[in-house]
Each structure stands twice: as structure tokens, then as C-alpha cells.
DSSP file (Angstrom, degrees, kcal/mol; ACC not computed):
  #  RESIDUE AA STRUCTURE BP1 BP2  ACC     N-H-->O    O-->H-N    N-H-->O    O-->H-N    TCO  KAPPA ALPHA  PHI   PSI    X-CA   Y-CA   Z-CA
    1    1 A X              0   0    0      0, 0.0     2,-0.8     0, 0.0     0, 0.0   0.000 360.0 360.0 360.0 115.1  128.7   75.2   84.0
    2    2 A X        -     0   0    0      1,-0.1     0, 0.0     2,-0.1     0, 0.0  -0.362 360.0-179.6 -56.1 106.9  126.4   78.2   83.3
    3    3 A X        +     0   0    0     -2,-0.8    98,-0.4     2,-0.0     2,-0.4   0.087  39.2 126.2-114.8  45.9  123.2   78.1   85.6
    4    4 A X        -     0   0    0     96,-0.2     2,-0.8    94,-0.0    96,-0.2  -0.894  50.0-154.3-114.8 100.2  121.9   81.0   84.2
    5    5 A X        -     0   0    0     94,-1.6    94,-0.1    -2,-0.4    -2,-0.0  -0.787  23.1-119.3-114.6 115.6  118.2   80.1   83.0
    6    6 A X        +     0   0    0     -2,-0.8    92,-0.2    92,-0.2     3,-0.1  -0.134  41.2 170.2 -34.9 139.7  116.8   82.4   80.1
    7    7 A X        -     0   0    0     90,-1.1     2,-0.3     1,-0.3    91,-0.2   0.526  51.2 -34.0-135.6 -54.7  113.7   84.3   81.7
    8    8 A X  E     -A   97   0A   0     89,-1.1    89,-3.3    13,-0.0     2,-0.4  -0.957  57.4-101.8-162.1 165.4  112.4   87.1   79.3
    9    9 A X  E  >  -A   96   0A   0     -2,-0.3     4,-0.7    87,-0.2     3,-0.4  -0.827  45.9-104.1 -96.6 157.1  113.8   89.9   76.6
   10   10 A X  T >4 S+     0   0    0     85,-2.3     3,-1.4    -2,-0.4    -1,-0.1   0.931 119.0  67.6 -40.2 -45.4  114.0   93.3   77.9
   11   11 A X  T 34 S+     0   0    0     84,-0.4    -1,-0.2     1,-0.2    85,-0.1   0.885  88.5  63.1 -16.3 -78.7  110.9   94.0   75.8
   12   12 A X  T 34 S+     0   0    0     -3,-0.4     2,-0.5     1,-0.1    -1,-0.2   0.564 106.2  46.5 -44.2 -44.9  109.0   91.9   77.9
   13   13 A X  S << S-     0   0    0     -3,-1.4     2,-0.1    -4,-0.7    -1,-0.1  -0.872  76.7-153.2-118.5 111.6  109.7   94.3   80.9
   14   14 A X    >   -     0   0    0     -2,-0.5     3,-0.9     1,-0.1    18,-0.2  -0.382  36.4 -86.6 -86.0 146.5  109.3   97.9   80.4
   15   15 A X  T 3  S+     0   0    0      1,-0.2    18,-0.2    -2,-0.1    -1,-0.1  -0.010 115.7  27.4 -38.2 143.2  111.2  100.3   82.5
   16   16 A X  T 3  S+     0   0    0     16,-2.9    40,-0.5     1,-0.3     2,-0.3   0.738 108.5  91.8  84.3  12.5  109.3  101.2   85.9
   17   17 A X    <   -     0   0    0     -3,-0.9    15,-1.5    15,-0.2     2,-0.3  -0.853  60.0-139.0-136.9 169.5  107.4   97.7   86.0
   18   18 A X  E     -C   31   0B   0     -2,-0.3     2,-0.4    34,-0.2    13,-0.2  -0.961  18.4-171.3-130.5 149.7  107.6   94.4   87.3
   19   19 A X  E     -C   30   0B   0     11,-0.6    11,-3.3    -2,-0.3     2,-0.3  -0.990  14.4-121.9-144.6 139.1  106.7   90.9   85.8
   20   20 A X  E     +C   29   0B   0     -2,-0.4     9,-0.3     9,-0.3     2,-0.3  -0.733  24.6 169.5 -66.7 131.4  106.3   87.4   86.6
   21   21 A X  E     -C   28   0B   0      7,-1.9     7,-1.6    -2,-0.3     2,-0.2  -0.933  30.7-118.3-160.5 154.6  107.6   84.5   85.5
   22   22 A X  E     -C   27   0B   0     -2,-0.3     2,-0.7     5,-0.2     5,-0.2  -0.374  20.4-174.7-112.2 122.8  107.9   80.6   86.0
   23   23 A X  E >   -C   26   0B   0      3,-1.5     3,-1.4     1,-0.3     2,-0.3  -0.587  67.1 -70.9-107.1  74.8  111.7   78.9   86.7
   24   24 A X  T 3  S-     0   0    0     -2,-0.7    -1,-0.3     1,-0.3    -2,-0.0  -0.348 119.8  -5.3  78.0-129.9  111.0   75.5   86.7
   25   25 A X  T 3  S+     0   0    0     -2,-0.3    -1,-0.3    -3,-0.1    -2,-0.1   0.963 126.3  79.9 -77.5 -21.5  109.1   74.8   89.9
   26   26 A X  E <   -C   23   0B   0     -3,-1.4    -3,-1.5    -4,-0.1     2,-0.4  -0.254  66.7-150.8 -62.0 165.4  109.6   78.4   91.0
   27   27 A X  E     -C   22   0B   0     -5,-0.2    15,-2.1    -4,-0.1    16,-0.3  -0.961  25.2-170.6-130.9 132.9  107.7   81.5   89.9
   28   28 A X  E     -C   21   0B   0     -7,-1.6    -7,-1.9    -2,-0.4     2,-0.3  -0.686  15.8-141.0 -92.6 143.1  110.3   84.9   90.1
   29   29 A X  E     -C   20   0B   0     -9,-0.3    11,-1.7    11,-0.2     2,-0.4  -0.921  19.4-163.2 -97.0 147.9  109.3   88.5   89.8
   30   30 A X  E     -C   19   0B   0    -11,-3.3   -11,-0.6    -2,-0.3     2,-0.3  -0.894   2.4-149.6-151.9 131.7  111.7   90.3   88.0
   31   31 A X  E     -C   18   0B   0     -2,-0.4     2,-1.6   -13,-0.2     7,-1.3  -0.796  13.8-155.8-119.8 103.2  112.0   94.0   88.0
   32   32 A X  E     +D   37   0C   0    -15,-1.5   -16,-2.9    -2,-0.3     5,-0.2  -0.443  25.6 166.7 -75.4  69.2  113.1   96.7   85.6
   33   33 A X  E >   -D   36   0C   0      3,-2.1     3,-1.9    -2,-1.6    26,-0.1  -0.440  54.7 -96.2 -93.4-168.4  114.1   99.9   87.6
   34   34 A X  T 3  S+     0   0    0     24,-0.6    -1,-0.2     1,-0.3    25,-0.1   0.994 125.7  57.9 -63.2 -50.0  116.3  103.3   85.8
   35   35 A X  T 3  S-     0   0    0      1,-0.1    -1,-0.3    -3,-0.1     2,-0.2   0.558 120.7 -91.8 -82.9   6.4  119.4  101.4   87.3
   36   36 A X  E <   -D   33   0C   0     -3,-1.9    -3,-2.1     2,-0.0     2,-0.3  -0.847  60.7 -24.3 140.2-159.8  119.0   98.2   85.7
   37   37 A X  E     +D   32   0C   0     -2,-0.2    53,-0.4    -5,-0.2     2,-0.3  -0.768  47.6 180.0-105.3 144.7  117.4   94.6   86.1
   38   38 A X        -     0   0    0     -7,-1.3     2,-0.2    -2,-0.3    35,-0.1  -0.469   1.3-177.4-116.2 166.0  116.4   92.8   89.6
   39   39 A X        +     0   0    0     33,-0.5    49,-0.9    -2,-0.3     2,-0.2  -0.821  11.0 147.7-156.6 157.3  114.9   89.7   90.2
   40   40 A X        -     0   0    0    -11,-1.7    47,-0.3    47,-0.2   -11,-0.2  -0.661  55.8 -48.4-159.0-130.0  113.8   87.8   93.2
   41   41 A X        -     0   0    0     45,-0.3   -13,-0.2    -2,-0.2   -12,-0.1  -0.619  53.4-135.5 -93.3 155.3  111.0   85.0   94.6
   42   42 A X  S    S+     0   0    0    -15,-2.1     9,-4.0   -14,-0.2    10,-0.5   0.670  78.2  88.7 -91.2 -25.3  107.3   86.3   93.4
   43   43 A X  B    S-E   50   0D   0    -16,-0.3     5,-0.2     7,-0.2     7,-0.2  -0.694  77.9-130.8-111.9 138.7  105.7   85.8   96.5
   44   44 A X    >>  -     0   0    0      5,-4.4     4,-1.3    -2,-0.5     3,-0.7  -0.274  16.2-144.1 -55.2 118.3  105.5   88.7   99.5
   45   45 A X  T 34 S+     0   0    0      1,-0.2    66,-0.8     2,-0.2    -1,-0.2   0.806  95.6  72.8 -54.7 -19.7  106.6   87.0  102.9
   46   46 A X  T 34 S-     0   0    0      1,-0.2    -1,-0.2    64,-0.2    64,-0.1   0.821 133.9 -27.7 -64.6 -19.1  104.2   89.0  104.4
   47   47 A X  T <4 S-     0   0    0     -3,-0.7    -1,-0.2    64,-0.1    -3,-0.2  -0.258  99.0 -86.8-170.9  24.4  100.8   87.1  103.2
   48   48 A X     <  +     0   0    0     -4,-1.3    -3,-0.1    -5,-0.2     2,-0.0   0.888  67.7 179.8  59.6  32.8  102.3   85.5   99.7
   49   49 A X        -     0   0    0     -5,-0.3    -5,-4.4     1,-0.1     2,-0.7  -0.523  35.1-105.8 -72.5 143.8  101.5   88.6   98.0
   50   50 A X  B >   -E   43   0D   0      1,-0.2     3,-1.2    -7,-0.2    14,-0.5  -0.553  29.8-168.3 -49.5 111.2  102.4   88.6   94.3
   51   51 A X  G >  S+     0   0    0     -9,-4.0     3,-2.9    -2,-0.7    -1,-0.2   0.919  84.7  56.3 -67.1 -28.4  105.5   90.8   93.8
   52   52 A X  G 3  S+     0   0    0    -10,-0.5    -1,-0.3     1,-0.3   -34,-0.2   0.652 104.1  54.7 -85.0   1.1  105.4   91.0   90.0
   53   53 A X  G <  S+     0   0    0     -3,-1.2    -1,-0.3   -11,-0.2    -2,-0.2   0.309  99.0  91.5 -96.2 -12.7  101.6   92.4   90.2
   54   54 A X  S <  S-     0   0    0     -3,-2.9     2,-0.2    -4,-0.4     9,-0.2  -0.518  87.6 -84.6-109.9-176.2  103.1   95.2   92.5
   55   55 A X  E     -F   62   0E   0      7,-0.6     7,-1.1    -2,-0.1     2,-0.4  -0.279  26.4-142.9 -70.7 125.2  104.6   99.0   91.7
   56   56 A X  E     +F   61   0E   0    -40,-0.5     2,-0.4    -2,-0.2     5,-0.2  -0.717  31.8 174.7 -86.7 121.8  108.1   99.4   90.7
   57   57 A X  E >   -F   60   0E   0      3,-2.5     3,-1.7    -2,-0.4     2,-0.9  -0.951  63.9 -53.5-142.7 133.9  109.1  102.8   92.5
   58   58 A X  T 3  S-     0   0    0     -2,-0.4   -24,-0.6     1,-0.2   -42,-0.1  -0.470 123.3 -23.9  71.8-127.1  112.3  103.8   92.4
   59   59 A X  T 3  S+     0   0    0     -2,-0.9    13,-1.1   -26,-0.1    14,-0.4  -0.378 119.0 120.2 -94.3  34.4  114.3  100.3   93.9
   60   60 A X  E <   -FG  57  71E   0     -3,-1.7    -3,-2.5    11,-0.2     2,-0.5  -0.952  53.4-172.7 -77.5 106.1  111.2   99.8   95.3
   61   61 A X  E     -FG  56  70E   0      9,-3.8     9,-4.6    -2,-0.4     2,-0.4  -0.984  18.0-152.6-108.7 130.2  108.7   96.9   94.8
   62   62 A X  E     -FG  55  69E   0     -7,-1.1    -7,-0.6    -2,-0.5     7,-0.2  -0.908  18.7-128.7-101.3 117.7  105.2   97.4   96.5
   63   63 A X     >  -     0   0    0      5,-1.4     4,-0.9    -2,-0.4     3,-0.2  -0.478  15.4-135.8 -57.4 137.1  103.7   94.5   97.3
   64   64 A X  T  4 S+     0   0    0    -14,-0.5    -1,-0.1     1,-0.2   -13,-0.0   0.562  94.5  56.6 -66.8 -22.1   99.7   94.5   95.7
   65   65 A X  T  4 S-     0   0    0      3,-0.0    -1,-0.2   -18,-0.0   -17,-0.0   0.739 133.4 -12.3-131.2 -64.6   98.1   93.2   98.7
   66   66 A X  T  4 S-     0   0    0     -3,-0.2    -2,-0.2     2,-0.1    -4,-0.0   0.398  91.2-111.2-139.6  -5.9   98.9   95.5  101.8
   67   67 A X     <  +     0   0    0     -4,-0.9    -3,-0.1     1,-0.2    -6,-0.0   0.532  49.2 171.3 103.9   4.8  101.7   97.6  100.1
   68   68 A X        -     0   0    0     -6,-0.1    -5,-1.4     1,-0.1     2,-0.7  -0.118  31.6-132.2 -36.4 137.0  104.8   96.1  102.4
   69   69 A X  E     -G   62   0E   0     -7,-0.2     9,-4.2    -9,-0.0     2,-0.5  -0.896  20.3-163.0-104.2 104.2  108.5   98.0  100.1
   70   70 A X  E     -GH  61  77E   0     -9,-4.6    -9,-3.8    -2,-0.7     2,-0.3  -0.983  30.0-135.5-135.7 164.3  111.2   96.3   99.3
   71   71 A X  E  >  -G   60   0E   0      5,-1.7     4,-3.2    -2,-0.5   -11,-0.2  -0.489  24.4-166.3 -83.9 107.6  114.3   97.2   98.4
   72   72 A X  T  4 S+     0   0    0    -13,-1.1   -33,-0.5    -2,-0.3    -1,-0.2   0.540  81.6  62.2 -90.4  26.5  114.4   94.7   95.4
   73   73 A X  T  4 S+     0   0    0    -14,-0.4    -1,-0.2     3,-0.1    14,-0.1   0.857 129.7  11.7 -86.4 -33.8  118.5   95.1   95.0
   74   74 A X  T  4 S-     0   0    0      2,-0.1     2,-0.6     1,-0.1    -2,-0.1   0.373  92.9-137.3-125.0  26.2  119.0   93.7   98.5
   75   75 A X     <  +     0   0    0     -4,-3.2    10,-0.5     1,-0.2    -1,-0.1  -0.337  57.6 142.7  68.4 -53.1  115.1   92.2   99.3
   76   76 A X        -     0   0    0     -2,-0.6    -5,-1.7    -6,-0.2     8,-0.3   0.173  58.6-107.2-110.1 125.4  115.7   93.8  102.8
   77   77 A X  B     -H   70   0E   0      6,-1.3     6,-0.2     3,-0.4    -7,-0.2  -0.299  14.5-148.2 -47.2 126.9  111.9   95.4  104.1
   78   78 A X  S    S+     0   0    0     -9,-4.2     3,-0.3     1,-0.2    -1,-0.1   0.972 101.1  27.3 -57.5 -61.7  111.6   99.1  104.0
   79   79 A X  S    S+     0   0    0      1,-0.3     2,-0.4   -10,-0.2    -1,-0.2   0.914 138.3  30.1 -63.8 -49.3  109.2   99.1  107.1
   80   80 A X  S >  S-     0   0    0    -11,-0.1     3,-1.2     1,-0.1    -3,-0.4  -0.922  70.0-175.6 -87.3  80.3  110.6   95.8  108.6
   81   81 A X  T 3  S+     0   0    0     -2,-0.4    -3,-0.1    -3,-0.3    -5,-0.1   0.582  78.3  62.5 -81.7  15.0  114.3   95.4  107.7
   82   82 A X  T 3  S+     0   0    0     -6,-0.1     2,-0.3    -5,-0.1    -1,-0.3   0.472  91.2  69.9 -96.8  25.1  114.7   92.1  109.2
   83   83 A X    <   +     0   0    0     -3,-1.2    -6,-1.3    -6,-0.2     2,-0.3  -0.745  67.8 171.3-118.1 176.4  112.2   90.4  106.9
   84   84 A X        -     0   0    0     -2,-0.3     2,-0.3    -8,-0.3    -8,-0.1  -0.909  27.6-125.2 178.8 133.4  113.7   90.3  103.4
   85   85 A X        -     0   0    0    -10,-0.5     2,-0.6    -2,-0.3   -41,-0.1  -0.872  41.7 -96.7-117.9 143.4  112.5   88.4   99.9
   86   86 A X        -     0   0    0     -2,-0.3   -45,-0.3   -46,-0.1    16,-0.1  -0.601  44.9-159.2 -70.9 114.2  114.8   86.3   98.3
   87   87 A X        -     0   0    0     -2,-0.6    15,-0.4   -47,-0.3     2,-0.3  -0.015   2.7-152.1 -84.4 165.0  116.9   87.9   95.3
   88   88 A X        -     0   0    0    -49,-0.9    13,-0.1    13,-0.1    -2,-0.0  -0.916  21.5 -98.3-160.8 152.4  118.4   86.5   92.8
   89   89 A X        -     0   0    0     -2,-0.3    11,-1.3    10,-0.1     2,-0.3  -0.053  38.7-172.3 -54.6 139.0  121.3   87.2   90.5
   90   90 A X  E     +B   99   0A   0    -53,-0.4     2,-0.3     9,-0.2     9,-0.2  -0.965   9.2 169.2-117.2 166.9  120.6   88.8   86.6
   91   91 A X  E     -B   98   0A   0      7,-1.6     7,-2.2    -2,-0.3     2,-0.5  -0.951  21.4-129.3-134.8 151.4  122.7   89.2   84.1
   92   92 A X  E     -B   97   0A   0     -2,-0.3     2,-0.5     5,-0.2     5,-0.2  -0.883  14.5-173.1-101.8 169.2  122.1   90.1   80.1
   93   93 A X  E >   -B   96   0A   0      3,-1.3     3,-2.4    -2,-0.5    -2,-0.0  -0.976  63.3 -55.3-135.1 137.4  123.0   88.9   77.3
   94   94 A X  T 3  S-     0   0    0     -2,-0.5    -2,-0.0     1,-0.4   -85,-0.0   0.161 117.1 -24.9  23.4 -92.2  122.0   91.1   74.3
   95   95 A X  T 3  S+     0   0    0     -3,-0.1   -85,-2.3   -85,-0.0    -1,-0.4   0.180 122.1  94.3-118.9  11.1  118.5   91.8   74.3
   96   96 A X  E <   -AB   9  93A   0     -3,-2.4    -3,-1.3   -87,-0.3     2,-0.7  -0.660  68.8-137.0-135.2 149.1  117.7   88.3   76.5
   97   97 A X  E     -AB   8  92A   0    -89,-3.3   -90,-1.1    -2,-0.3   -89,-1.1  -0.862  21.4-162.8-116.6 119.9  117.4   88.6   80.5
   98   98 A X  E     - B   0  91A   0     -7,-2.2    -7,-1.6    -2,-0.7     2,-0.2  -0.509   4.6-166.6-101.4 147.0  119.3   85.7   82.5
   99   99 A X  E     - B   0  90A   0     -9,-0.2   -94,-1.6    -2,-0.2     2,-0.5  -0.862  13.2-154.2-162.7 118.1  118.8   84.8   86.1
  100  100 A X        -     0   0    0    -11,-1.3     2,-0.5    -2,-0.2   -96,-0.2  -0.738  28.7-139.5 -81.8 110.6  120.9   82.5   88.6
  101  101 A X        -     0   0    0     -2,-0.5     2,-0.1   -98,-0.4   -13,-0.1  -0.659   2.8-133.2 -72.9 135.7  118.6   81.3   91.2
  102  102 A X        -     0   0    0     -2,-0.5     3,-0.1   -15,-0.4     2,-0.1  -0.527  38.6 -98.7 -79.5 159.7  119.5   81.0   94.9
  103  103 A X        -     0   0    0     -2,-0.1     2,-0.6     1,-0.1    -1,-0.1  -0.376  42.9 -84.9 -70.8 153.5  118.6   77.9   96.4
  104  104 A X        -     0   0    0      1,-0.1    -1,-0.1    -2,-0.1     2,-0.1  -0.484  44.2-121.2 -63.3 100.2  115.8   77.4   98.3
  105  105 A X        -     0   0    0     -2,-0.6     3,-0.3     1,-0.2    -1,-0.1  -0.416  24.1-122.1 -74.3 143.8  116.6   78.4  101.8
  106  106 A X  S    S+     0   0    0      1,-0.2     2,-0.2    -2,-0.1    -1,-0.2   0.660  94.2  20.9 -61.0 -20.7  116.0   75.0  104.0
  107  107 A X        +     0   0    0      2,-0.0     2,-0.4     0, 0.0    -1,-0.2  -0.690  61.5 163.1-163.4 106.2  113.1   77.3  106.3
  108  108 A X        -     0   0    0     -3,-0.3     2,-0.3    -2,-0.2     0, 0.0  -0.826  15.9-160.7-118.6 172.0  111.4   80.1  105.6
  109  109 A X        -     0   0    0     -2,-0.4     2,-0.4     2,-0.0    -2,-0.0  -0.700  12.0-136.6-125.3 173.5  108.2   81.3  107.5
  110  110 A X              0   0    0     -2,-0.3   -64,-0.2   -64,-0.1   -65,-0.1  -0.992 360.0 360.0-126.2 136.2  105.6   83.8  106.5
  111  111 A X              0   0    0    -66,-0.8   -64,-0.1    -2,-0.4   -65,-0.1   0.379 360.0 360.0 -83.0 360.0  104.1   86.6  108.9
């Protein structure tokens, strides 16, 4: 079974940026850096910040809100590495950007 849920075309997300977008009951950010496509949860652990509103630098996403970095190939916080946003797999398919969600881990907390 494919569980690979269609999200956007490449279009949609221009190199260097980040974008939002709704999986069902989730909303994902999903990230365009030189070295290819990211994705992860849209909201910042620190304060629920939107990730797809903040700066793609590098493998970077800066949160909009107080400017927390993460590293969005393996979530893990630049400043903090034990805090971490949840990734999730992409894959493409032509021009169309695909994304396996991880499950909803059973408890997460916010700082």
C-alpha cells in the first residue's frame, strides 16, 4: 500500500522557501533547500510557531516567532539539540511532491 499523500508540485515551492500545507487533520511545512525537498510538522515546539512562514537557510528552517533553527533533514534544534520537530519522509514523482507522514507521537510537550 502506498501511503504517500500528494502535497504540492515543485512549482508551488520555490528553491530557498518554505510552505504550508494541510494532510488531512495535520498541517506540514514542507521545505525546498539546494539539496532537495524536506517536510515536517508546521508547528515550532518552542511556542507553536509556524514553520512554513519561517526562512529556509541553508538546511535551516527559522522559526517566525523567536527565530529557534532547525535542521529540517533531521528536525534536531540548532541551539537546543534535544528538542527536535517531527520530519517526515518526501519523495517525487515527476513534477508532484509526495510525503509519508509519521505518526503522531503518543506525547509531545511544548516549551
Amino acid at each position: 500500500m502506498d501511503d504517500f499523500l500528494e502535497i504540492a508540485n515543485i512549482a508551488d515551492i520555490p528553491p530557498g522557501r518554505a510552505r504550508a500545507f494541510d494532510a488531512g487533520d495535520r498541517k506540514i511545512a514542507v521545505y525546498h533547500t539546494a539539496n532537495g525537498f524536506y517536510a515536517s510538522d508546521n508547528s515550532c515546539p518552542h511556542r507553536g510557531g509556524p514553520l512554513g512562514e519561517g526562512d529556509v537557510i541553508g538546511n535551516e528552517i527559522v522559526c517566525p516567532w523567536h527565530l529557534w533553527g532547525f535542521d529540517v533533514q533531521t528536525g534536531v534544534c540548532l541551539a537546543v539539540p534535544s528538542l527536535h520537530i517531527q520530519t517526515h519522509e518526501v519523495r517525487l514523482d515527476g513534477e508532484r511532491v509526495l510525503v509519508r507522514l509519521t505518526p503522531v507521537p503518543a506525547t509531545t510537550e511544548s516549551l
